[in-house]
N, C-alpha and C positions, 0 to 999 in steps of 0.2 A: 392099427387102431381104427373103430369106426369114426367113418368123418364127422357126422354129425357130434364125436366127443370131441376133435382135433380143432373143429371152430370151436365150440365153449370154452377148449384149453386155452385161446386166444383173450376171452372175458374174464377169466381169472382175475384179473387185477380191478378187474372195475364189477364185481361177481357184488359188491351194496348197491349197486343200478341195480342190477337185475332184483336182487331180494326188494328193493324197494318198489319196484312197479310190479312182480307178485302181490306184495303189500295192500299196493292202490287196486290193482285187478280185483282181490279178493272184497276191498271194502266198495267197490264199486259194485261189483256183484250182491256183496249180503245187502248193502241199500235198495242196490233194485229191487231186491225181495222182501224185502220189508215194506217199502214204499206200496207194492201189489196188492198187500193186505188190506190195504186202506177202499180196497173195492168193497169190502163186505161191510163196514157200518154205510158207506157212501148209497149203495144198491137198496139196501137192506131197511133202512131208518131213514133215511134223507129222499130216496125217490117211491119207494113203496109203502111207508110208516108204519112198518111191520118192526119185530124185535130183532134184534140186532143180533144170528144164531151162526157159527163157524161150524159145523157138522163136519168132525172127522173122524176116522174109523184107528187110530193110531195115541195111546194118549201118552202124550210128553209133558214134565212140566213147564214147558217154557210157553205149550198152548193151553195150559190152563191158565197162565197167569195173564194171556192174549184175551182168554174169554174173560175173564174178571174185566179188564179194560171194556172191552166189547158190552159187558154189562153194564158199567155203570154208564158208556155213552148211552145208552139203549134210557137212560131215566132224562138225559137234556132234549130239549128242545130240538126240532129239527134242524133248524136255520143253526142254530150254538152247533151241533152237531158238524155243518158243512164248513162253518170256519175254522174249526178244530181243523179237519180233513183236507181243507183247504193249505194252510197253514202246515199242515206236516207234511204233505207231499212237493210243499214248494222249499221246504227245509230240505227233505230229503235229495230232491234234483239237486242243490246247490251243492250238497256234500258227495254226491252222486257225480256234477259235474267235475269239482275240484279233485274227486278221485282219478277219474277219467283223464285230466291234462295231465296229472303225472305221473298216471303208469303210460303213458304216452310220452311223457317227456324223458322219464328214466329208461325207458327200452330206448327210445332215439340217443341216448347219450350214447350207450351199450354199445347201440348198433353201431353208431361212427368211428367209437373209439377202435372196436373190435375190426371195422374195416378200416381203418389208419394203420393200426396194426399191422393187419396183414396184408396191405397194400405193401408197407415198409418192411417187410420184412422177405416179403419177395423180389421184391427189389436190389436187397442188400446181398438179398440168393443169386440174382443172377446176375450182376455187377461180379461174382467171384466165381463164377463159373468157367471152366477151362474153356483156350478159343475154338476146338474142336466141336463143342454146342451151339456156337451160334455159325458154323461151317451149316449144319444139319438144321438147324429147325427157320422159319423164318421171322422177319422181324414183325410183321404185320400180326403172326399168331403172338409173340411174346409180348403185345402193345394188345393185344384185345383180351389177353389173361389176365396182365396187372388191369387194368381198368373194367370193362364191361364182366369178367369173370366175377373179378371182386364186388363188384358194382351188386350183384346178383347175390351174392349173401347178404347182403344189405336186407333182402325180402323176408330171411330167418329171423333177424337181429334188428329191428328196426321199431317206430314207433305205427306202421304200417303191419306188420307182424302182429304189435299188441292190438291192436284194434278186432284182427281177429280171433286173436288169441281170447283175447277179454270174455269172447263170447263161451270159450268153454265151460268154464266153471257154472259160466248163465245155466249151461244143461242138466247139471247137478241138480241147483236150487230148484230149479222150475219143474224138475222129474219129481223132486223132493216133497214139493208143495201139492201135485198132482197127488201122490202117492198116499200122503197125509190125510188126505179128503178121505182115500177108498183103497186102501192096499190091493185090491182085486186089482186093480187097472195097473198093475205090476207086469201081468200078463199080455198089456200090449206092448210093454216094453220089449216084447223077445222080437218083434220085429228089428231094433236096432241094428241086428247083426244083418238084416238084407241093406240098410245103408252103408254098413263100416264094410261090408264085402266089396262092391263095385269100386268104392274107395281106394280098396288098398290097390286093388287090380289096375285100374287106371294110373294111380300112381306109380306103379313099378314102370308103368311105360311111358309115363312124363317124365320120368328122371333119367330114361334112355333116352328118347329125342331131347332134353333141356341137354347131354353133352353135345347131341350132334347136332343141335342148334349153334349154343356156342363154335361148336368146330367150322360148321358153315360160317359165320362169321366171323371170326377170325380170316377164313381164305377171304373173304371181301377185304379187309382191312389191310387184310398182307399185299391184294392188287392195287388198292388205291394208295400204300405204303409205297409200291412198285411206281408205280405211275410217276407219282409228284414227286418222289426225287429224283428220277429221269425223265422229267417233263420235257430236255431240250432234247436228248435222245430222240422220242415217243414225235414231240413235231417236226426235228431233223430229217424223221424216216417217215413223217404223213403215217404216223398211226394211231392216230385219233379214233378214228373208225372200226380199227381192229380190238383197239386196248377197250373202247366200250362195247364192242360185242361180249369183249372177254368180261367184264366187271355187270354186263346184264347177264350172263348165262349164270355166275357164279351169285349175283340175286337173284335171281330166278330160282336156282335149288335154295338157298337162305327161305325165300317166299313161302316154297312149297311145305318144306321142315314148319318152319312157325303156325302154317297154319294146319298142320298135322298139331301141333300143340294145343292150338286155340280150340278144334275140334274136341279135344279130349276134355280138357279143361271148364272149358262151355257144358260140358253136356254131363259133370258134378253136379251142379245147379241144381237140373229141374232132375234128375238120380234124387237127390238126397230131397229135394221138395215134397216128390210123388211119393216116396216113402214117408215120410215126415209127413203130409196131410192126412197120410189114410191113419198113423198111429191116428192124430188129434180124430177123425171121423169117429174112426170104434169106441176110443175112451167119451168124446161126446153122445154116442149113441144110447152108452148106459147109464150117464147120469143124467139125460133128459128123462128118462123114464121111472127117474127116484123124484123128479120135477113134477110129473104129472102126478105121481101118487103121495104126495106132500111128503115126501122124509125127508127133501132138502130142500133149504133156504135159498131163496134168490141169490143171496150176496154170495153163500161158499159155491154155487154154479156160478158164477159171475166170477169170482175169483178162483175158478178150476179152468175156464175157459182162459181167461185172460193167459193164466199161465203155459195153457196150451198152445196158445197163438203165439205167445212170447217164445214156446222154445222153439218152433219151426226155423227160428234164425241160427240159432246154435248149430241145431241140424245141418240145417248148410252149412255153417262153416267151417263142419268137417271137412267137407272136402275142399273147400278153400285153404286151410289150412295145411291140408295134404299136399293139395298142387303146389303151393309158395313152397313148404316145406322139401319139396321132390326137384323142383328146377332147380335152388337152391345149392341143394346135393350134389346134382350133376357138372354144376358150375365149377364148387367146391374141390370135386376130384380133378378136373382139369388143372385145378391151380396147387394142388398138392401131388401133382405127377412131375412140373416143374420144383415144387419142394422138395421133393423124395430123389429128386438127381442129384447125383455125388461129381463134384468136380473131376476128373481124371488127372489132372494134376495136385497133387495136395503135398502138404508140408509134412518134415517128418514128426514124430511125439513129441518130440525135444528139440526142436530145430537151433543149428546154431550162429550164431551172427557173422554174417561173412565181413573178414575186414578189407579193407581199400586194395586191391590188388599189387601187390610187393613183385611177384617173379614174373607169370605165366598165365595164359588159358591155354588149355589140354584138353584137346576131342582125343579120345582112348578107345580107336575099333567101335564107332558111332555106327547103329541100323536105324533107321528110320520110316515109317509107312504112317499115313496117316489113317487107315481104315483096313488092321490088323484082319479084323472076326470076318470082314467081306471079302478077304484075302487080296486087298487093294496093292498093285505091284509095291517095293521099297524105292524111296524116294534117295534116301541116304544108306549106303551099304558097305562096312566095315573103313569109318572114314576115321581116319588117323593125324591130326597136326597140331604142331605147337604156336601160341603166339607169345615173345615174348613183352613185357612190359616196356608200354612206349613205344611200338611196331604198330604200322600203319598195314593191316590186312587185308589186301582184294579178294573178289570171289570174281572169277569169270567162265563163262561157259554161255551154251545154246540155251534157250527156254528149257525150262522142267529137268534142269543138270541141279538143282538141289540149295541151289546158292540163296534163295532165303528163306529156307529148311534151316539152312545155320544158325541166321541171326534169330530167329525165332526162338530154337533149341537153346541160343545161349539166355534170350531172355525168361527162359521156360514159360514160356507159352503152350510149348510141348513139353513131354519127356522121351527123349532116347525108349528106343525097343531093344537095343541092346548097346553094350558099352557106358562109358563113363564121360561125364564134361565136369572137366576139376577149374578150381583157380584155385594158386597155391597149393593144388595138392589135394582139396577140400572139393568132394564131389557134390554139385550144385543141388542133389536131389537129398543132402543132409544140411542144408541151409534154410534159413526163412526167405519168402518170397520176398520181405519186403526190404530185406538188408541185400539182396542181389538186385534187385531192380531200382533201390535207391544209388544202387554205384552207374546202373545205365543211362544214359541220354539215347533217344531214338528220333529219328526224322530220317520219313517214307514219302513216296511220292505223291502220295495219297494225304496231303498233309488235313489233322484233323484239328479243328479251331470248335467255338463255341460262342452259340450268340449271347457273349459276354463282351465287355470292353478291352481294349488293345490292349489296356496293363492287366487284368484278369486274365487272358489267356497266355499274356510272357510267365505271369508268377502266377500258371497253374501247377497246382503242387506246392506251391511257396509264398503261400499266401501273407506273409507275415514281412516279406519284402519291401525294404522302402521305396518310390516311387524313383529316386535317386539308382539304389542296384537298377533297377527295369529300365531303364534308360541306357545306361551303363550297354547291358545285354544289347538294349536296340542297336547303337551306335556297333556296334564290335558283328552284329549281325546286319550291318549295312540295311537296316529298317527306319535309322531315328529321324530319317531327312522327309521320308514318306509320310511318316505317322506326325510331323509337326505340321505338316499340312495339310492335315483332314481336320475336317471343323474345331469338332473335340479334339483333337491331338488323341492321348493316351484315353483319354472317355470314353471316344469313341467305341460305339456296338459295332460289332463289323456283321452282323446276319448267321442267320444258320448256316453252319459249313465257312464262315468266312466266307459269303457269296459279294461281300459287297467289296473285299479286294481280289487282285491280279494271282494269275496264279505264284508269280515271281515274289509281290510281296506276302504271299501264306507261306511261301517256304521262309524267307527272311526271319517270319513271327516265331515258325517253327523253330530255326535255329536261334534264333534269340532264349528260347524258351528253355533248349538245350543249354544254352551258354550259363542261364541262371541259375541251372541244376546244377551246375559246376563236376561233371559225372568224370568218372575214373575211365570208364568204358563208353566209347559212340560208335553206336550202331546206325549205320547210315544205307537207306536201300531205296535206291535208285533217287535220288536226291534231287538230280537234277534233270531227270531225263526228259520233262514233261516242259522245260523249260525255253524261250526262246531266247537268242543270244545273248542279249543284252542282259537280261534276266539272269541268263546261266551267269557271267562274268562276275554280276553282283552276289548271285548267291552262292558260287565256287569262291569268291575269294571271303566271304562269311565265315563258308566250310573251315579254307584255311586256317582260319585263325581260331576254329574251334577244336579243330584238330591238333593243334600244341599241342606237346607235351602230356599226351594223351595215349589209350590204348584204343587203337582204333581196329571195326571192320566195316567193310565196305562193300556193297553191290550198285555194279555200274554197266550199265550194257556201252556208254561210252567213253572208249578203253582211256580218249586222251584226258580224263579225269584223275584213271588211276595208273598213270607213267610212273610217279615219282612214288608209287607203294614201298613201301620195305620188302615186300613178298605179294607176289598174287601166284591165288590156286586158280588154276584152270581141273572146272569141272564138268566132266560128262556123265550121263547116265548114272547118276550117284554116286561116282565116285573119282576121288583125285587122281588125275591124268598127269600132272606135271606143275613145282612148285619154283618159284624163281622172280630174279628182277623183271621188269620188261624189256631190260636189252636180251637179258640172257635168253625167255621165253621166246623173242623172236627168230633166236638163233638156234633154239632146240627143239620148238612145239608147233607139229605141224597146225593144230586145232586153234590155240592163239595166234597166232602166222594168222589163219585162212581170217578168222575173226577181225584181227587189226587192217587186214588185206581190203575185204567189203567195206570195212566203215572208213579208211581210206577213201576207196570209189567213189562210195555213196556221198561224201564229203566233198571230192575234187569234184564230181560231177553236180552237188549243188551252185557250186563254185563258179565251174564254165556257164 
């Protein structure tokens, strides 16, 4: 569909804005031209006290009944005359003006709504977007699409738009009024097409640099995106210096783009000007010379010229209009290239409600790669295991052995490349998303909070929670004693990311968060790894007690977390190497053996 219909399809709903600032455009325009008339008694009778004569070559009735009026002022006084003229042209501006705010204020409704819109609606696109998408694109481009992209159709739809817009119709009337005078002067009109040429021309390559404008700036946005969330990193490692070469080089190409733009842009102007004055020269040429030979009255050269000078602005705002219209465009497609992405995970036509986990989860000959078409090695490769209900499942292995490739797969995050993940039987890729990931609770090492209050982030998800449950969840996640001693208690904002707690206590929040999900399945990956001892004690015996009576998995690089498993897989190179208690594994598997052996070492020798 062309773009320029896929935003209108956006105004739809608010499409009596639009027809109403058309409305106001249109009466704003025939005023103005009305008003113009008022040259020829004013020139004509009031400053030369000549008869009051409109000389046109075209006869309409609506200008005979113009010259009837014209006539009879032509019998008043001259002074009566100037108040009359007075008087209607101060009428006319005021209806003129009140036109003008509100085809200005109906397009600005249009315009905001229509980017509300589809601000929120991209938004909603890419909140549901498989996690494979945001592997590949970055966040600084996706935060400069929803906002400065959007931002940027604002230019098409806006009360900034109608201003110029306003002026087209102006070129109608005022060709109209020209023409009326002397249809011959029809013939300078064929110049137009030397202004509407250069027009389109430039604009086909404003709306190629407006994408790659955009595109430069988004890489700004994605460095300085980069930057301030790894601010401690960036001064840890003294690259201050570095990171701003990097963020001037990438302005520096932004700089150069823009003003490739401005170049083009700028130089519509005096285009459509230098065209536009030579028409009004030629058409004034030939009716000064009906001037000298009396066929025409002062006031209809008075009121041809006026008319003339009036359209020179319209003129231009062809290509004004072009340009806003053409960057616009380019904007536009950048943010319907993120529209037009299809999840790779999606639900099925009929998806069915998965209930509470009764028996089992079953991987069935699982492959797995995350970047198939680039023929990216398989991460997971014909992986086969049972868990039953109420089994406490480890994953362990070397870096990049697959282990949380699992948990992922089981939250479908991914889909399996080949094989089946059932519970009860019910393969998860004929389920709905939300009846499976309603039975998960999840807490990663990576824990993710939100600069909301301490009870907003326990009963995220659950908002409907008494302040009583949240509490409950604190206590049982070994957080309630923490959080009664911060100013607010539960009120309390804790910052973006949770910066303003311990890492010890964002995992506590996290698991509190799980506790209040009350979930069938927890998935737990690397929970604790990031933690120091004391930390760890409080948030492993949290874990405990979250893990009741639960279907649990679990990645842990340290092993003495997951001793007391019902089962841990030892994984290598995608795939299961050996499945068992942690007595039995130590007594059969030489890769767990050498594993449990180092962090042993690593342990006794922090020790000494």
């Amino acid at each position: 569909m062309n773009i320029f219909k896929r935003i209108l399809a956006f105004g739809a709903p608010y499409k009596k804005y639009f027809f109403l600032a058309i409305l106001f455009m249109v009466l704003n325009t025939v005023f103005e031209g009305v008003s113009i008339f008022s040259l020829v008694p004013l020139v004509d009778k009031v400053l030369t006290g000549q008869p009051i004569e409109l000389t046109v070559s075209i006869n309409l009735p609506i200008l005979d009944k113009v010259n009837e009026i014209l006539a009879q002022l032509s019998r008043l006084d001259r002074l009566l005359v100037f108040k009359y003229i007075a008087v209607f042209i101060f009428i006319m501006f005021i209806v003129k003006g009140v036109a003008y705010f509100f085809s200005h204020l109906f397009m600005e409704v249009l315009g905001q709504n229509i980017v509300k819109d589809i601000r929120c609606r991209i938004f909603d696109h890419v909140e549901h977007l498989s996690i494979d998408f945001y592997t590949q694109e970055r966040t600084g481009n996706l935060m400069s699409r929803v906002t400065s992209d959007v931002q940027m159709i604002l230019e098409i739809v806006s009360g900034r738009f109608a201003s110029t817009l306003i002026e087209f119709p102006k070129l109608f009337v005022y060709s109209f009024i020209i023409i009326i005078v002397d249809w011959k002067l029809v013939v300078a009109m064929a110049l137009v097409p030397f202004i509407v040429a250069p027009i389109i021309m430039i604009g086909k390559k404003l709306r190629s640099l407006s994408r790659r404008t955009q595109r430069r700036l988004a890489d700004l946005n994605s460095i300085l995106f980069e930057v301030l969330t790894g601010i401690k990193i960036v001064q840890a490692f003294s690259m201050e210096q570095a990171e701003l070469k990097r963020f001037v080089k990438s302005n520096e190409r932004y700089y150069k783009i823009r003003i490739k733009m401005i170049v083009l842009d700028t130089l519509l102007n005096p285009l459509t000007e230098i065209t536009g004055i030579l028409i009004c020269i030629i058409i004034m040429f030939f009716r000064i010379q009906k001037i000298i030979n009396g066929d025409l009255s002062v006031g209809t050269f008075t009121l041809q010229v006026a008319a003339i000078v009036a359209l020179l602005k319209p003129l231009k705002m062809i290509g004004k209009i072009n340009s806003l219209l053409q960057r616009a465009l380019g904007a536009a497609e950048r943010i319907f290239e993120i529209l037009d992405t299809k999840p790779s995970v999606v639900e099925a036509a009929n998806p069915l409600e998965l209930p509470v986990i009764n028996k089992e989860l079953v991987f069935d000959r699982v492959s797995f790669s995350y970047d198939t078409e680039n023929g990216e090695a398989t991460v997971l490769n014909d992986v086969s295991f049972t868990i039953k209900k109420g089994e406490i499942a480890a994953f362990v292995g070397p870096s990049g052995a697959g282990k949380t490739t699992i948990l992922n797969l089981v939250a479908r995050f991914y889909d399996p490349v080949k094989g089946r993940i059932m519970i009860d039987g019910v393969d998860l890729k004929n389920v709905s998303l939300a009846s499976l990931r309603g039975q998960l609770g999840i807490v990663t090492q990576d824990t993710i909070l939100f600069n909301e209050s301490i009870h907003d982030n326990i009963a995220y998800g659950r908002e409907n929670m008494s302040l009583k449950d949240v509490q409950k969840a604190a206590q049982m996640a070994n957080a309630h004693d923490f959080i009664e001693s911060m100013p607010e208690k539960y009120d309390t904002v804790i910052g973006e990311k949770g910066i303003k707690l311990s890492g010890g206590q964002k995992q506590r929040l996290a698991i509190a968060r799980a506790i209040l999900k009350n979930p069938a399945i927890l998935i737990l990956d690397e929970a604790t790894s990031a933690l120091d001892t004391e930390s760890e004690k409080l948030v492993q015996g949290a874990l405990d007690r979250l893990m009741e009576q639960r279907t649990v998995l679990v990645v842990a690089h340290r092993l003495s977390t997951i001793m007391h498993a019902s089962k841990i897989f030892v994984l290598d190179n995608g795939k299961i190497q050996a499945c068992g208690t942690h007595d039995e594994l130590l007594k059969s598997n030489e890769l767990y053996k050498r594993l449990y052996k180092m962090q042993f070492e690593m342990s006794g020798s922090v020790k000494r």
